[in-house]
N, C-alpha and C positions, 0 to 999 in steps of 0.2 A: 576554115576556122571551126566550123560547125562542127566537123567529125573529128579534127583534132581535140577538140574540149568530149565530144563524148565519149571516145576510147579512154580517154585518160578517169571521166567521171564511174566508168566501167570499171575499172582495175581499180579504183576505191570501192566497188562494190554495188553501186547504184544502180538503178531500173533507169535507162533512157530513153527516149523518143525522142526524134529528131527532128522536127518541124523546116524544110527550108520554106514551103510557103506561108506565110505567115497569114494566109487569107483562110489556112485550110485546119488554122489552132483550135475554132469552136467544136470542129468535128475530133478531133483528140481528146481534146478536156472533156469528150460526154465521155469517151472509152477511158481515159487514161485519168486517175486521179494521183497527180505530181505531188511529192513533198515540197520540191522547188522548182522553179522556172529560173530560166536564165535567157536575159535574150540581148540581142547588140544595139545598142540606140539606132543607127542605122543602117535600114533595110532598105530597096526598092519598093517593096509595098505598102508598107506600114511602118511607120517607127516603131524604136523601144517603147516607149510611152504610150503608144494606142493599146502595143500587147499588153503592158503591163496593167493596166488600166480593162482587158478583157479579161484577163488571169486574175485582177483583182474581186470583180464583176461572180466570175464560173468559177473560182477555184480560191474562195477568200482565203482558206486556212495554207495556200502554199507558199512557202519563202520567193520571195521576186527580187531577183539579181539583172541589175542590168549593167553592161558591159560599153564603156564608153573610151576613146581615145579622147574625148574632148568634154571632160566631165564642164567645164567652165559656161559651156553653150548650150548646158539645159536653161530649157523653158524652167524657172521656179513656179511658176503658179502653176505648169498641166504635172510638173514632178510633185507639188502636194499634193493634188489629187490622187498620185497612184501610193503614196507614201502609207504604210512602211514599202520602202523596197530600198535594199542593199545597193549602193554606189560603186561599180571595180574598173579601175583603171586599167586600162588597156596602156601594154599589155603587161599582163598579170604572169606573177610565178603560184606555180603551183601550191608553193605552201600558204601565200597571201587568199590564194581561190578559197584553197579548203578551209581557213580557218573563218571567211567571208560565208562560206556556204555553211558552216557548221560540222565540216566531216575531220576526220584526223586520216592527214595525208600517207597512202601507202604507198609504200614505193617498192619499184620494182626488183626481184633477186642481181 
């Protein structure tokens, strides 16, 4: 899912980094300064919510998208904490992403 959504955020245009370990995000955020982050509520290592909450922390000014199948089973009180961050329903069509991330969707010839 991970390189599916970044090829696609490439062909709009964006600068992406890929992050699968999610233990390995603080050493990105010092090189990389993201307009947005997007991450999946569930990982193996970490939830959405801890990321969001580190991206909150290292990278205040970036948009935080988190990607849920089961938006209904957030925690509310660890999701104020990382708030503002963008809600998208899994799974998502591309025009619902882009207008969620702020970009205008380009599509392909």
């Amino acid at each position: 899912m991970a390189h599916a959504l970044a090829r696609w955020l490439k062909r709009q245009g964006a600068a992406v980094r890929v992050v699968l370990d999610p233990l390995t995000l603080e050493v990105v955020l010092a090189e990389f300064e993201p307009t947005h982050v997007v991450s999946d509520l569930i990982m193996p290592a970490r939830d959405g919510l801890e990321v969001m909450s580190l991206v909150k922390r290292l990278a205040p000014l970036a948009v935080r998208s988190l990607l849920s199948g089961s938006l209904d089973s957030l925690d509310a009180e660890r999701l104020r904490e990382v708030m503002p961050c963008r809600l998208v329903a899994k799974p998502w069509s591309d025009v619902s992403l882009a207008f969620e991330l702020g970009l205008e969707e380009k599509r392909s010839p």
